[in-house]
C-alpha positions as CSV (number, residue, x, y, z in Angstrom):
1,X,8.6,261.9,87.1
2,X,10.9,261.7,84.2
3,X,13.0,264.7,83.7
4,X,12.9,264.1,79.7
5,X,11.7,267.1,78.2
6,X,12.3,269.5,81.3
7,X,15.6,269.1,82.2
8,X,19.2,268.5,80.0
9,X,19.8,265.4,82.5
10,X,22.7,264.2,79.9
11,X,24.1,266.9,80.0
12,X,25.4,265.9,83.6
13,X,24.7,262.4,83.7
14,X,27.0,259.7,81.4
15,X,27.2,256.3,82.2
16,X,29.1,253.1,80.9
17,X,25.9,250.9,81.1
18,X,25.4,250.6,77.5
19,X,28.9,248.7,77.0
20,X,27.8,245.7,78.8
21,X,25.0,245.5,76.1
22,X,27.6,244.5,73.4
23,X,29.2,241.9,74.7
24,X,28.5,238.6,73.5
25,X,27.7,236.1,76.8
26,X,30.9,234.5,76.4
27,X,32.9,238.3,77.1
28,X,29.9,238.8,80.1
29,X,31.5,235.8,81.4
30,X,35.2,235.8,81.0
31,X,35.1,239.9,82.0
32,X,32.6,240.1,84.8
33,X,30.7,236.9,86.1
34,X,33.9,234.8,85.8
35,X,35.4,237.8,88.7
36,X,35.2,237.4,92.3
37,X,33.0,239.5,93.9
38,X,34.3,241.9,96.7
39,X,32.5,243.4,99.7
40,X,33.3,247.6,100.4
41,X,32.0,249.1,103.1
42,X,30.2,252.9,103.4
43,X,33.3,254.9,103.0
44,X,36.1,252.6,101.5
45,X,38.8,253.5,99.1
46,X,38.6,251.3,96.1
47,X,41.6,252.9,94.4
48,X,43.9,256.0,94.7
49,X,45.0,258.8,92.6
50,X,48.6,258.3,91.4
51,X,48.2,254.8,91.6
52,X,50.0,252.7,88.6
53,X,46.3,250.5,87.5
54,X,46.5,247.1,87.3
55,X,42.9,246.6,86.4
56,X,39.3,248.3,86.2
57,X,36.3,247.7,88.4
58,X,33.0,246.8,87.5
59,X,30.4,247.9,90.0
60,X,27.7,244.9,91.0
61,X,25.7,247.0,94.4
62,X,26.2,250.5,95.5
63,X,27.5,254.2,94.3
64,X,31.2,254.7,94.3
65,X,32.0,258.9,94.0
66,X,35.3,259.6,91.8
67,X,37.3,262.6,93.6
68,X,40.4,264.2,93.5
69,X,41.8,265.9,96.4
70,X,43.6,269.2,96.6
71,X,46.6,270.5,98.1
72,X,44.7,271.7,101.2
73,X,43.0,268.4,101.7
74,X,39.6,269.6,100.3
75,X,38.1,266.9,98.3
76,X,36.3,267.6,95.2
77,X,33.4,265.1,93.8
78,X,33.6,264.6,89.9
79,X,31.4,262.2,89.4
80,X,29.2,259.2,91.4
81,X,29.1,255.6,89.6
82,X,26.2,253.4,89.8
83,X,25.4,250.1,89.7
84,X,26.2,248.5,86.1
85,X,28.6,250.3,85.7
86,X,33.0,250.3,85.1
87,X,35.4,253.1,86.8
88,X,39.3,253.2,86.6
89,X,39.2,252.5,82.7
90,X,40.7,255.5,81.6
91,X,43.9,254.9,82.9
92,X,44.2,251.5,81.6
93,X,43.1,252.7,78.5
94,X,45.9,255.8,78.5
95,X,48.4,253.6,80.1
96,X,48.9,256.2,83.3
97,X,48.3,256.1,86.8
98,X,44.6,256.5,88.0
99,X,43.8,260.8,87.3
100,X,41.5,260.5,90.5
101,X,40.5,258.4,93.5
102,X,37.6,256.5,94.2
103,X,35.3,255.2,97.3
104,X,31.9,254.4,98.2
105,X,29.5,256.3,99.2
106,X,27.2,253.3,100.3
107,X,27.3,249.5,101.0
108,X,28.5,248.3,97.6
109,X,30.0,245.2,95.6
110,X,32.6,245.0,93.0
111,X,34.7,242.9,90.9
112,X,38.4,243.9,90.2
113,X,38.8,243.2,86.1
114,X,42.3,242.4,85.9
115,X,44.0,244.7,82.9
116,X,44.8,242.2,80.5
117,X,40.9,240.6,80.7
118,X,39.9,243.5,79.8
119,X,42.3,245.0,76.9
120,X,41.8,241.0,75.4
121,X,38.2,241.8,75.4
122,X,38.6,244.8,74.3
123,X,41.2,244.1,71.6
124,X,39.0,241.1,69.9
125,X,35.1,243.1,70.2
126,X,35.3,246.3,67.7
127,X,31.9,247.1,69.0
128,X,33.0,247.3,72.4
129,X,36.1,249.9,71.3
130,X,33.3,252.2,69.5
131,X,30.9,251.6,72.8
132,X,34.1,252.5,74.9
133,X,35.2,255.3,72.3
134,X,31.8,257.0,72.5
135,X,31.4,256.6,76.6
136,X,34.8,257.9,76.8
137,X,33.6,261.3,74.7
138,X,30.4,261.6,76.2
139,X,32.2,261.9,79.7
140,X,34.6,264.4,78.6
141,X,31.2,266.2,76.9
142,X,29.7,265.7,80.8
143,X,33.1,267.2,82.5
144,X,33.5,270.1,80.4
145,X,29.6,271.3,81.1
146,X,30.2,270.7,84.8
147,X,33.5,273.0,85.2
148,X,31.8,275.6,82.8
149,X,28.4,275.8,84.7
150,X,29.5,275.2,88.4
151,X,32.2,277.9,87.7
152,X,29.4,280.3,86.8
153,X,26.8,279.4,89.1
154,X,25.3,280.6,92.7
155,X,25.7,278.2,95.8
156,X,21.8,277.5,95.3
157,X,21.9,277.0,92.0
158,X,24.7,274.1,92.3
159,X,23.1,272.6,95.1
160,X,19.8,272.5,92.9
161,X,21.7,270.8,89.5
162,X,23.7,268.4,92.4
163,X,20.2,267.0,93.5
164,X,18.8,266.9,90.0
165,X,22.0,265.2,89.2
166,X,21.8,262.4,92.3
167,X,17.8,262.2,91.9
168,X,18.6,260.4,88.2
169,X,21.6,258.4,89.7
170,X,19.6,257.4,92.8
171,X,15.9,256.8,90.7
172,X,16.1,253.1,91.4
173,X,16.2,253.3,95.0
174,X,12.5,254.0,96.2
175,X,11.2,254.4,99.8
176,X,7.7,252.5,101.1
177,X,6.0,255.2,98.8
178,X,7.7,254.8,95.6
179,X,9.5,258.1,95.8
180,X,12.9,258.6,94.9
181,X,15.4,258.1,98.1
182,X,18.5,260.4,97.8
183,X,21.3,258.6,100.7
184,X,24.0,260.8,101.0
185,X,26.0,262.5,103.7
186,X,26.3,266.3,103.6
187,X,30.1,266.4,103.4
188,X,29.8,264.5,99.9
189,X,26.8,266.3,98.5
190,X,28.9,269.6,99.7
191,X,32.0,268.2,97.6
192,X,29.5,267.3,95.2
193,X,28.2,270.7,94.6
194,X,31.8,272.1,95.5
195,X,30.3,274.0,98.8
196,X,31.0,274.3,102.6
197,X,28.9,271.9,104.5
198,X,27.4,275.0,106.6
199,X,26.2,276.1,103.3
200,X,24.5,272.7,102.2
201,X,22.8,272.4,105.8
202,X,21.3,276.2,105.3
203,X,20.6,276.1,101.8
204,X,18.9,272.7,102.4
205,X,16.2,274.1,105.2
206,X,15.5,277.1,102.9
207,X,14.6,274.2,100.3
208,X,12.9,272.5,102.8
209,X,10.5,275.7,103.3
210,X,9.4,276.2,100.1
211,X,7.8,272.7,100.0
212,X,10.9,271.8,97.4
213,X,12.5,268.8,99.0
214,X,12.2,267.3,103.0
215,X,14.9,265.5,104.9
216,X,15.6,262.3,107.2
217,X,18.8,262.5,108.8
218,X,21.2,261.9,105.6
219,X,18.4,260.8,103.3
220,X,16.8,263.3,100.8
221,X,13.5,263.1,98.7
222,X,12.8,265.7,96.6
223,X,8.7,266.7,96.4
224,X,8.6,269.0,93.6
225,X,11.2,268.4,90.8
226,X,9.9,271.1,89.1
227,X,10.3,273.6,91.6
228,X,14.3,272.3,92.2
229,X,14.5,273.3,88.2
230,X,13.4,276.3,89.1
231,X,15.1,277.1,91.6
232,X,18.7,275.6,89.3
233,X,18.0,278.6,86.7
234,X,19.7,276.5,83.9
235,X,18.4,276.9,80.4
């Protein structure tokens, strides 16, 4: 089921997928087929906060989840990538160091886009600048509405916009039945939702008994989207 019309889905969601429409098949091919392609396994650091950039990545397989870590060692989720789509821009584009880490959450293939690929690219394709321009606003639009409302929220409710949230990023991937498969360990759907694992693994079986969502190990599908709305209380 589509969550047009019933839930604010970009609101939370933004993605970079639409910048690849814009380029002409010669930039598809000098920026991302013309790459090597790298291998990561569940788990693996593709790059590190503080790091000076010397490129972006364009993601080919798999989810990578953007974190930053605080001073206790707690890691905080901001936001999962999908397939299709480019992390580590911003600091290329700001000329800093990386403002966050990144690693897979799954099995996934990348390319490394060297810096100066992508600025020529950038630098000769005005429609790419406004596609980057307006991804780049959109994401802050997406950040700001995730500090506000998780700041504000109960540890059900965050849980419940978390799931929403990974159901839309994870729509492609469909068990035997067709239904959405959610693949995630607890620790990062816990730094996802910025809770204590014991809370995810309680709040989940209370889920689980109102019919709402049922479980596999790691894997999650959720049976009644509506109910999971519900149960988020955001208008």
């Amino acid at each position: 089921m589509s969550l047009s019309g019933i839930f604010p889905i970009d609101k939370w969601n933004f993605s970079t997928h639409s910048i690849l429409n814009v380029l002409t098949e010669e930039e598809y091919r000098f920026l991302i087929s013309g790459q090597a392609e790298q291998k990561y396994g569940k788990g693996e650091v593709v790059f590190r906060e503080g790091v000076v950039p010397s490129g972006i990545y364009f993601i080919h397989k798999g989810k990578v989840k953007k974190y930053k870590v605080d001073h206790s060692g707690r890691e905080q989720i901001i936001y999962v990538a999908n397939q299709g789509e480019f992390i580590g821009y911003h600091a290329v584009l700001s000329e800093e160091r990386y403002p966050d880490s990144a690693a897979t959450i799954e099995e996934s293939v990348l390319s490394f886009i060297p810096k100066e690929d992508f600025l020529q690219v950038l630098n000769n394709s005005p429609l790419l600048t406004s596609r980057m321009l307006k991804a780049l606003s959109h994401e802050y639009t997406v950040l700001a509405n995730s500090i506000s409302v998780f700041s504000q929220r109960s540890a059900i409710e965050r849980l419940a916009i978390a799931l929403i949230f990974l159901r839309e990023k994870y729509k492609h991937d469909l068990n035997a039945d067709g239904e959405i498969l959610i693949n995630i360990s607890r620790h990062d759907l816990a730094n996802l939702a910025g809770l204590a694992k014991e809370n995810v693994i309680r709040l989940l079986k209370e889920l689980k008994s109102e019919d709402i969502l049922y479980t596999d190990g790691r894997k999650i599908w959720i049976k009644n989207i509506e109910k999971l709305i519900a149960r988020s209380n955001y208008r």
